[in-house]
C-alpha positions in Angstrom: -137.7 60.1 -111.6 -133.8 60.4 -112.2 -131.8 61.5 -115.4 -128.6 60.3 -116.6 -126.2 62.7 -118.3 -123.3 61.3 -119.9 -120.5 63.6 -120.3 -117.5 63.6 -122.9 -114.5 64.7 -121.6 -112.3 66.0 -125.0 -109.2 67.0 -123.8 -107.7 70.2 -126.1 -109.0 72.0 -128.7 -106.7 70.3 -131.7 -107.0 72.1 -135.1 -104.8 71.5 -138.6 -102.7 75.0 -139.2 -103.2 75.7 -142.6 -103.1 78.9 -144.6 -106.6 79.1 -146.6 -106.7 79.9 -150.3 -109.6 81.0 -152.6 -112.4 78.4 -153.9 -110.8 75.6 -152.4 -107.4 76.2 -153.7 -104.1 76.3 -151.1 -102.9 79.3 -150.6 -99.8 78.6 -152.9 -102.4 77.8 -155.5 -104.2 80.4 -155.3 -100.9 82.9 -155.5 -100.1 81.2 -158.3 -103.4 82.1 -160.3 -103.4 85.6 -158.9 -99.9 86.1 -160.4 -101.2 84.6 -164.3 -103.8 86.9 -163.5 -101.8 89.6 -163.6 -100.0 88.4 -166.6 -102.8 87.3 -168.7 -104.3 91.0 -167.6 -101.1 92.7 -169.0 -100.8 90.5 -171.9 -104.3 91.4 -173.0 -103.9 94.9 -172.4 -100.5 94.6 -175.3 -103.1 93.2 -177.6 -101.5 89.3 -177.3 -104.3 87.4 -176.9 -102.3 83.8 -177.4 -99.7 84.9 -174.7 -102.8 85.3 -172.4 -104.0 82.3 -172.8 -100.4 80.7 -172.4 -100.1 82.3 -169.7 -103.8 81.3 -168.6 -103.4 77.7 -169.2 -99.6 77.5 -167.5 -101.3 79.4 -164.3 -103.9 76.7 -163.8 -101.5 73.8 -164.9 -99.6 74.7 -161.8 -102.0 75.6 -159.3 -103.6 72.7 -160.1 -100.2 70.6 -159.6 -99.6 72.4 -156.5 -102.9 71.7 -155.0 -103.2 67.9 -156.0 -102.4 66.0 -153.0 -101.9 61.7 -152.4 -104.1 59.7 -149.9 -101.1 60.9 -147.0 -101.5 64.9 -148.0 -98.2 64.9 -150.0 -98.3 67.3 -152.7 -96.5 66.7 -155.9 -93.6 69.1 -155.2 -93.2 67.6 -151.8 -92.6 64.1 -153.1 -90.5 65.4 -156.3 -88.3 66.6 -153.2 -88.1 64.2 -151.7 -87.2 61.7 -154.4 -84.5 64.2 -156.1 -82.6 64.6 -152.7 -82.5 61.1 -151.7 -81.0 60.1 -155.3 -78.8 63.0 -155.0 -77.5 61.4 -152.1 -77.7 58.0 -153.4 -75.4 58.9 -155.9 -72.8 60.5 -153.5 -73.0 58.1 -151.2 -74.7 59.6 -148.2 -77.3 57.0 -147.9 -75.2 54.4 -146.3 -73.0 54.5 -143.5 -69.6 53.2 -142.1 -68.0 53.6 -139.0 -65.0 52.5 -137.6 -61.4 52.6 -138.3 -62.0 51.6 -141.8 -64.3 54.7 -142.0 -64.7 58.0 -143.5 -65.1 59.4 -140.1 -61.7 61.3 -139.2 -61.1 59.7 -135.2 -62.2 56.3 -136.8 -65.0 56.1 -133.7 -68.9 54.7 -134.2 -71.2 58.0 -133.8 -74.4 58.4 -134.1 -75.1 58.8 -137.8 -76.5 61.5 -139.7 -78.2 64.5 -137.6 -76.8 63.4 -134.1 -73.1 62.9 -135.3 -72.0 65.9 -134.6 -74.0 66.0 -130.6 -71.6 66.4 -127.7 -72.6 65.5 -124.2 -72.0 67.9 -121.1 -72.3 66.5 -117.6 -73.3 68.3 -114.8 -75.0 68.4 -111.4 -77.6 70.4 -110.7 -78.6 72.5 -107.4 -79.5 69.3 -105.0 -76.2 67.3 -106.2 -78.2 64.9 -108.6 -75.9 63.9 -111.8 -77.3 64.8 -115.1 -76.2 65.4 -118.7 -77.0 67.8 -121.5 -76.9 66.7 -125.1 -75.5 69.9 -126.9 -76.3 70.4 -130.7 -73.4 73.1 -132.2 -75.1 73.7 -135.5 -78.5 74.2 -134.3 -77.4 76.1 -130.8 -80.0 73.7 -128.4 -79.0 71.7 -125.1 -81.9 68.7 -123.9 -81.8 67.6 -120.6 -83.3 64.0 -119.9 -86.1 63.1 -117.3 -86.4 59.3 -117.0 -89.9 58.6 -115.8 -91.9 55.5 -114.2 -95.6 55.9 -114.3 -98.0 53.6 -112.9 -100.7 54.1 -115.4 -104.3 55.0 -115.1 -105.5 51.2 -113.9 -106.3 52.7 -110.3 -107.1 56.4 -111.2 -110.3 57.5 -111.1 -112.2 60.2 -113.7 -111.2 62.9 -111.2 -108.0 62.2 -110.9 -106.9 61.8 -114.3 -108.9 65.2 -114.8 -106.0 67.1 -112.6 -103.5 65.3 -114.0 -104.2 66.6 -117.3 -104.6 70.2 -116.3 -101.7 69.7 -114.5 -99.9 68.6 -117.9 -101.7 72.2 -119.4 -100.3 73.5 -117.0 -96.7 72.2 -117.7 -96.7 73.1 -121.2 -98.1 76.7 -120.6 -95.2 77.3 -118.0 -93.0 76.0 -120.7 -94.0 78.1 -123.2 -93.5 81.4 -120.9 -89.7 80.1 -120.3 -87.8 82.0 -123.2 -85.1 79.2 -123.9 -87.5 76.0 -123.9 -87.9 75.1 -127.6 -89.4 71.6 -127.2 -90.7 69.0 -125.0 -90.7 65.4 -126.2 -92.3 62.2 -124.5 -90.8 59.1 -125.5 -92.4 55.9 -125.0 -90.2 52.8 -126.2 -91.4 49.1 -125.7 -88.8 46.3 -126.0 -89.0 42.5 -125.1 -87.3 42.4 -121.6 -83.4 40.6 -122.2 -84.1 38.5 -119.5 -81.3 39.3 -117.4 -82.6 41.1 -114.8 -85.3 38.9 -112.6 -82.3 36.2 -112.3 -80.1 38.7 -111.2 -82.4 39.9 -108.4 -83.6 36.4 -107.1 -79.5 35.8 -107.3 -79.1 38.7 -105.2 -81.8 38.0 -102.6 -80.3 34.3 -102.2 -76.9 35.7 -101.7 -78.5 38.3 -98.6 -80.6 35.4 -97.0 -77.5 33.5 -96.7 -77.3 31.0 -94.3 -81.0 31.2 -93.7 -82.9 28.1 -94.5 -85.4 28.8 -97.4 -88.2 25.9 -98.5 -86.7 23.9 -101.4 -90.5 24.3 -102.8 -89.7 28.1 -103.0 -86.4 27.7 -104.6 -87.7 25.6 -107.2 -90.7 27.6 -107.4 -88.7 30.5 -108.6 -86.4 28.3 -110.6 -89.8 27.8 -112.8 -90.5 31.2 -113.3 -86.7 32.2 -114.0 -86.7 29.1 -116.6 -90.4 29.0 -118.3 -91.8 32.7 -117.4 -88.8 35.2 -117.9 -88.9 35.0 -121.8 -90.5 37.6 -124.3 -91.9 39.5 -121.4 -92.4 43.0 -122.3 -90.8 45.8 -121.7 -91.6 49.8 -121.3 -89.4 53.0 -120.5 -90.6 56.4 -121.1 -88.5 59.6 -120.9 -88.7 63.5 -121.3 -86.8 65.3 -122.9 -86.5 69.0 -122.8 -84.6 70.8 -125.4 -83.3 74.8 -124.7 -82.2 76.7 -127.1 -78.9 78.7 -126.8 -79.8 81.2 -129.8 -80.7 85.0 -129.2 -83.9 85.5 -129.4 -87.2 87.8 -128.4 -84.7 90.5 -129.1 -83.0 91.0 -124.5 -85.3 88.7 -123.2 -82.8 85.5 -124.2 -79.4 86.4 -125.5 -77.1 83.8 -127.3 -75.6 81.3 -124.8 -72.5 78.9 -124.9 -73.1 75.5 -124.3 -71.6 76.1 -120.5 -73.6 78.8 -120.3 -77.1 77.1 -121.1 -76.1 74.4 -118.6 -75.4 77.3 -115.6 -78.7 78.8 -117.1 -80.7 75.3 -117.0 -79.8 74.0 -113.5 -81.8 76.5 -111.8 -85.0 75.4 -113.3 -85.0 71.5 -113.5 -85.8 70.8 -110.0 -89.2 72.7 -111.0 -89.9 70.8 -113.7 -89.4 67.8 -112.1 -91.9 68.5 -109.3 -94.2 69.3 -112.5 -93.6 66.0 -114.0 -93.9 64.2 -110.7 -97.9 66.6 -110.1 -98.6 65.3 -114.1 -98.4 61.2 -113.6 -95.0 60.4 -114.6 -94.5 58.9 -111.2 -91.0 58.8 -110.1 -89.1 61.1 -112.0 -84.8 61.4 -111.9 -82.7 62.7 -114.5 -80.8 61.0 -116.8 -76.7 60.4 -116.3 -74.3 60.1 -119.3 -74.1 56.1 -119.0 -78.1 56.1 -119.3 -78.4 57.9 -122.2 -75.7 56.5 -123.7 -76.4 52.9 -123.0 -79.7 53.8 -124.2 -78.8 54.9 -127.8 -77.0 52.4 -128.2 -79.5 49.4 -127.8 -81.7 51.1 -129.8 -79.1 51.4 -133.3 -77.7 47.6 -132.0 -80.5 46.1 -130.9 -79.5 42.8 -130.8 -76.7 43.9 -127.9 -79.2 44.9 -125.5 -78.7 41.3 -123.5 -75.0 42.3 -123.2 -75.4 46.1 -121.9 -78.2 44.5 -119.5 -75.7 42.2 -118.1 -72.9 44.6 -118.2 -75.4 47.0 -115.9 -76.1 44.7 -113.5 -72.5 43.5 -112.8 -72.2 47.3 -111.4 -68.9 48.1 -114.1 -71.0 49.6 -116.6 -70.7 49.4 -120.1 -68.0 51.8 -120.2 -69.4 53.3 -123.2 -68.9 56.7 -124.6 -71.1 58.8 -126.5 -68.5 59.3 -129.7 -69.3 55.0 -129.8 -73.3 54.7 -129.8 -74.2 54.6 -133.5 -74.3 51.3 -135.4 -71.1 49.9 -137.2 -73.0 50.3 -140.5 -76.3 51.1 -141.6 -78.1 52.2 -145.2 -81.9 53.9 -145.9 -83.8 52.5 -148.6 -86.0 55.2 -150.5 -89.6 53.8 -151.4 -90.5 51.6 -150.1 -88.8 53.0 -147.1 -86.6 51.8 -144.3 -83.2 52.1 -142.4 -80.8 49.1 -142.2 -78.8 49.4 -139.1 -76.7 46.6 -137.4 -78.3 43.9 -138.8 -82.0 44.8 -138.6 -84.5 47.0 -139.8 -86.2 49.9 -138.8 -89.2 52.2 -140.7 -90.9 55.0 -139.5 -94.3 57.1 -139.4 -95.5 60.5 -138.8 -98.9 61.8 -137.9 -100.2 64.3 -141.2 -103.6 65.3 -139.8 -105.0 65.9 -136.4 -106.7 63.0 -134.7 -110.3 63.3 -136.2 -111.8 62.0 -133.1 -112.8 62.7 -129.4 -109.3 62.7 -127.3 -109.9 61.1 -124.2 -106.9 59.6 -121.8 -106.8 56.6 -123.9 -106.9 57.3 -126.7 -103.0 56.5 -127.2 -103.0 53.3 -125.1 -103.1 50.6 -127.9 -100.6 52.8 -130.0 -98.2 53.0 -127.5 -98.6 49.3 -125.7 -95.9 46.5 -126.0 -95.6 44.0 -129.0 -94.0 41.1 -129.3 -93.9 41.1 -133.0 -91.0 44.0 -133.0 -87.7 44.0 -131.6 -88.1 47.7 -130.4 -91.2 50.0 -131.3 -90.9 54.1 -130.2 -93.7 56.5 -129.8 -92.5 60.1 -130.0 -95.3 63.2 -129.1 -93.3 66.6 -129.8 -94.7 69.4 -127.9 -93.8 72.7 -129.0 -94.9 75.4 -126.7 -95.9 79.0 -128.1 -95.2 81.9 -125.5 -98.1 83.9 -124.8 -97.6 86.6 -127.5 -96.7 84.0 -130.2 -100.0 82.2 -129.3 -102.3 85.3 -129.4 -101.1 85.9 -133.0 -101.5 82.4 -134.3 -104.6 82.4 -132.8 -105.8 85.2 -134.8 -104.0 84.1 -137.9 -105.9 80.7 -137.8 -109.5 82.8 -137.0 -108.8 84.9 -139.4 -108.1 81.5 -142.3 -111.0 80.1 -140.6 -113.3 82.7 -141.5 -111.9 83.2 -144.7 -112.6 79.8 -145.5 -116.1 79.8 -144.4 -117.3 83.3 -145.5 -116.1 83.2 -149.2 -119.0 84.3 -151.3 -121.0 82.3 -153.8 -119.6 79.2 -152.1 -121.0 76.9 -149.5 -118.8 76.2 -146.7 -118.1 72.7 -145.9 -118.5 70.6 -142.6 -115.2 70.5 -142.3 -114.8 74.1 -142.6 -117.1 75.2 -140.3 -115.8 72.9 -137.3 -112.6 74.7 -138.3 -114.0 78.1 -137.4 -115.7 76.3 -134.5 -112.3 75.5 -132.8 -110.9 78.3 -133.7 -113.3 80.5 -132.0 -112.9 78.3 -129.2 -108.9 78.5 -129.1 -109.3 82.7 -129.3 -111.6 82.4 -126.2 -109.3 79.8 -124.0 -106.1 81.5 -125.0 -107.7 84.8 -123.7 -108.5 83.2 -120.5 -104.9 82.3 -120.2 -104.5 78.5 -122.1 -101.4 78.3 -124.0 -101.2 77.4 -127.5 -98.6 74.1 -127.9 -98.5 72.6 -131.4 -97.9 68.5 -131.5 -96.8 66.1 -133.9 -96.4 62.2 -133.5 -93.4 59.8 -134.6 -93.4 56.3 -134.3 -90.6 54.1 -135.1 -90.6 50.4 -135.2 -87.6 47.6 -135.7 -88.1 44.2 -136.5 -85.3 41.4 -137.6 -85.9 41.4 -141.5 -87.2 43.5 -143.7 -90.1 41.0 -144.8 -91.9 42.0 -141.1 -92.7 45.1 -142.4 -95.8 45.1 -144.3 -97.7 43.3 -140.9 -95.9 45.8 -138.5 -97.2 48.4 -141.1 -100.9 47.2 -141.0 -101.0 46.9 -136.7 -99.2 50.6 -136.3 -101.8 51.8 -138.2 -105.0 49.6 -136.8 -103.4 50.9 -133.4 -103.4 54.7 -134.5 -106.8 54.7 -135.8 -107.9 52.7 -132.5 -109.5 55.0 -129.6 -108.6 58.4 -131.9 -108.3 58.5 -135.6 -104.4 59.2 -135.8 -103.5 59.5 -139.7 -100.3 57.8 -140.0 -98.0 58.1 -143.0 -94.6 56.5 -143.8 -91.8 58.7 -144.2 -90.4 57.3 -147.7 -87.0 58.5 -148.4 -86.2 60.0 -144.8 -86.1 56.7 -142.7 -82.3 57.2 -140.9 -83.8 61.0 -140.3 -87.4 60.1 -138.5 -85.2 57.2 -136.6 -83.3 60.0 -135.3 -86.2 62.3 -134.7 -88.2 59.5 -133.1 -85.1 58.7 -130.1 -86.7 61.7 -128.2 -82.6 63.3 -128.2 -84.6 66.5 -128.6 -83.7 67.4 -132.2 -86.4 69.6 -133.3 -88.1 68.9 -136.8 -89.1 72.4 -137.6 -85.7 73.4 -136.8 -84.0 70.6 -139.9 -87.0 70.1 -142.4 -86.2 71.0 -145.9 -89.8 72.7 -146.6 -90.3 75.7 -144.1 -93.4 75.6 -141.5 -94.9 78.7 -143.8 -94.3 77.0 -147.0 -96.0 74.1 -146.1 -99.2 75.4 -144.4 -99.4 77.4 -147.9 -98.9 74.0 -149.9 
């Protein structure tokens, strides 16, 4: 007589970090109460029994305002910010840009708009010789280096195998997080319909090598065929890392502020280990990224429609002969709500994951959210990784134990399901990150550009059947912020904490 045991494999211990408040109130909520608490306490002890309950009926007003949240786990003040800034910047024009000669911009060129105008790229080589190029941020002090990746997938892999890989990946991140200057990992998957210029170019270039060597006139026009009737709308997919340092003091000695030269003398010595780490992880063959790449790369995806031309210029081995001060579009616009971003002549909108995938996370689980579409010119999947060194993880770890059991424990109230899963995983996370598993917090951006903005409501609909297929991935749009998640969602390593107009704090008490 035999047994079968099926096993689930859940990869991470994923928790929501969130600051717990009293009776199911947030945290701001319940500070809010405390302090009309105190007034209503004071005003009763002057004998002004109105005041107090003023004071009573303001408190509960707000917390109560505070704590209401949307169907996407906005709260009011969130959205009342984000409405006011965007007309604030309607009105001063800031929500549409120009570029060019006829532009505001003072050397008349075509940057990259908003949050990357002001980027500057570094070249460099590193230890073996290999070419490479840093993308240096002045206001916010952080250099990202660029891993261009090729991954087979995990059709031939079997259970085992995939198993290493992702401890291997665990592994990655909790090296990561011990490096002092890493701020950010991002993993950029973009899918595109193939231009088409590429297979003709090949079978072009393997006619003119065979030369005078007789070849089957049935081959020839075999291949003719599949150049003609088989190269159209044929997917496309790149994927690259990008690993932003920071060149700010910080951990008191252990990191002290850097130039931009000096974070690329700093960074040389330690790509040629990540790369052997990427290449142990999956990502197959791994090379980093040159100046023309990531150049070339930005700007298909603000001009989509001139990726045929940069193909073709490419292939003919010149180049595009494009520099980074000429990437962005020629002009571009964000609508508020609904949102999008105009740029170049089409349109892009964007999403952001607000609550941990409610699911089991297996290896798949992201497969039909990051696969090709036809439907969309270009569609980007972002995953930010954000490694916590080991000292910063043991305190979060206790911070979210410590909310976890507040949450569950509070007397004359029954904890939820919810809640008590919470303090499941957290208990959990205390005992891996004492045996040595780091702590990375994640968030997922997804951008997706189609030719008009009527396409957007289907798109909308099959980004989020995709995200709730395999994992439940809550999606939400980012109304009002479009041009800003487009940005974030390139994988150029800007870092969202680091530019987000509500502090991490703030919003784990909201």
């Amino acid at each position: 007589m035999s047994t079968e045991q099926t096993i689930v494999r859940q990869y991470g211990n994923i928790a929501e970090d969130r600051t717990a408040g009293l009776m199911g109130f947030s945290m701001a909520s319940t500070v809010v109460l405390g302090a009309g608490a105190v007034g209503v306490f004071i005003a009763i002890m002057a004998s002004q029994i109105w005041v107090a309950v003023g004071i009573a009926l303001v408190a509960f007003i707000a917390a109560t305002i505070l704590g209401s949240k949307d169907r996407h786990g906005r709260s009011k003040p969130e959205r009342w910010l984000a409405r006011s800034m965007h007309a604030k910047a309607k009105k001063v024009g800031k929500t549409v840009y120009k570029s060019g000669p006829v532009s505001q911009i003072p050397d008349g060129s075509f940057r990259a708009p908003g949050l990357l105008a002001a980027t500057e790229l570094i070249d460099f080589q590193d230890l073996f010789g290999n070419e490479g190029v840093m993308l240096w941020h002045p206001k916010l002090r952080t250099g990202t280096v660029f891993f261009s990746t090729n991954s087979s997938g995990l059709g031939l892999l079997d259970q085992d195998r995939v198993n290493r890989l992702v401890g291997s990946w665990a592994a990655f991140q909790r090296d990561a997080g011990s490096n002092a200057r890493v701020e950010q990992i991002a993993v950029t998957t973009q899918s595109t319909t193939d231009p088409g210029e590429r297979l003709p170019d090949a079978i072009a270039v393997a006619r003119q090598q065979a030369g005078s060597h007789e070849v089957p006139a049935f081959a020839r026009q075999v291949m003719d065929d599949v150049v003609n009737n088989l190269n159209l709308d044929v997917p496309k997919l790149e994927q690259w890392v990008a690993l932003t340092f920071s060149g700010k003091a910080n951990d008191g000695d252990r990191a002290p502020e850097r130039s931009a030269e000096e974070l690329v003398a700093d960074v040389k010595s330690l790509l040629q280990g990540f790369k052997e780490e990427l290449e142990d992880v999956g990502a197959g063959s791994v090379s980093l990224m040159r100046a023309a790449d990531l150049t070339d790369q930005t700007y298909v995806a603000f001009n989509p429609h001139a990726a045929a031309a940069v193909e073709r210029a490419r292939l003919s081995g010149d180049g595009t002969g494009l520099g980074w001060h000429e990437v962005g579009p020629s002009a571009a616009r964000t609508i508020g709500y609904p949102g999008r971003y105009d740029h170049a002549g089409v349109t892009s909108k964007s999403w952001q994951m607000f609550r941990p995938p409610a699911g089991t996370f297996r290896e798949n689980a992201l497969v039909a959210l990051l696969g090709p579409d036809a439907s969309m010119l270009q569609k980007r999947v972002t995953v930010f990784y954000r490694p916590q060194p080991p000292e910063k993880s043991a305190q979060q770890v206790a911070q979210a134990l410590t909310n976890a059991q507040f949450a569950t424990n509070q007397k004359g109230r029954r904890p939820t399901s919810s809640q008590i899963i919470a303090l499941e995983k957290a208990r959990k996370a205390e005992r891996e990150q004492a045996e040595g598993a780091a702590l990375v917090r994640f968030a997922i951006g997804v951008t997706a550009t189609v030719e008009s903005p009527e396409q957007l409501q289907a798109v909308e609909a099959k980004i989020m059947r995709n995200a709730a297929t395999g994992i439940q991935i809550r999606m939400r749009s980012c109304d009002y912020n479009d041009d800003a998640a487009f940005s974030f969602n390139l994988g150029l390593g800007l870092v969202p904490e680091h530019l987000a107009t509500i502090s991490s704090d703030v919003r784990k008490a909201l």
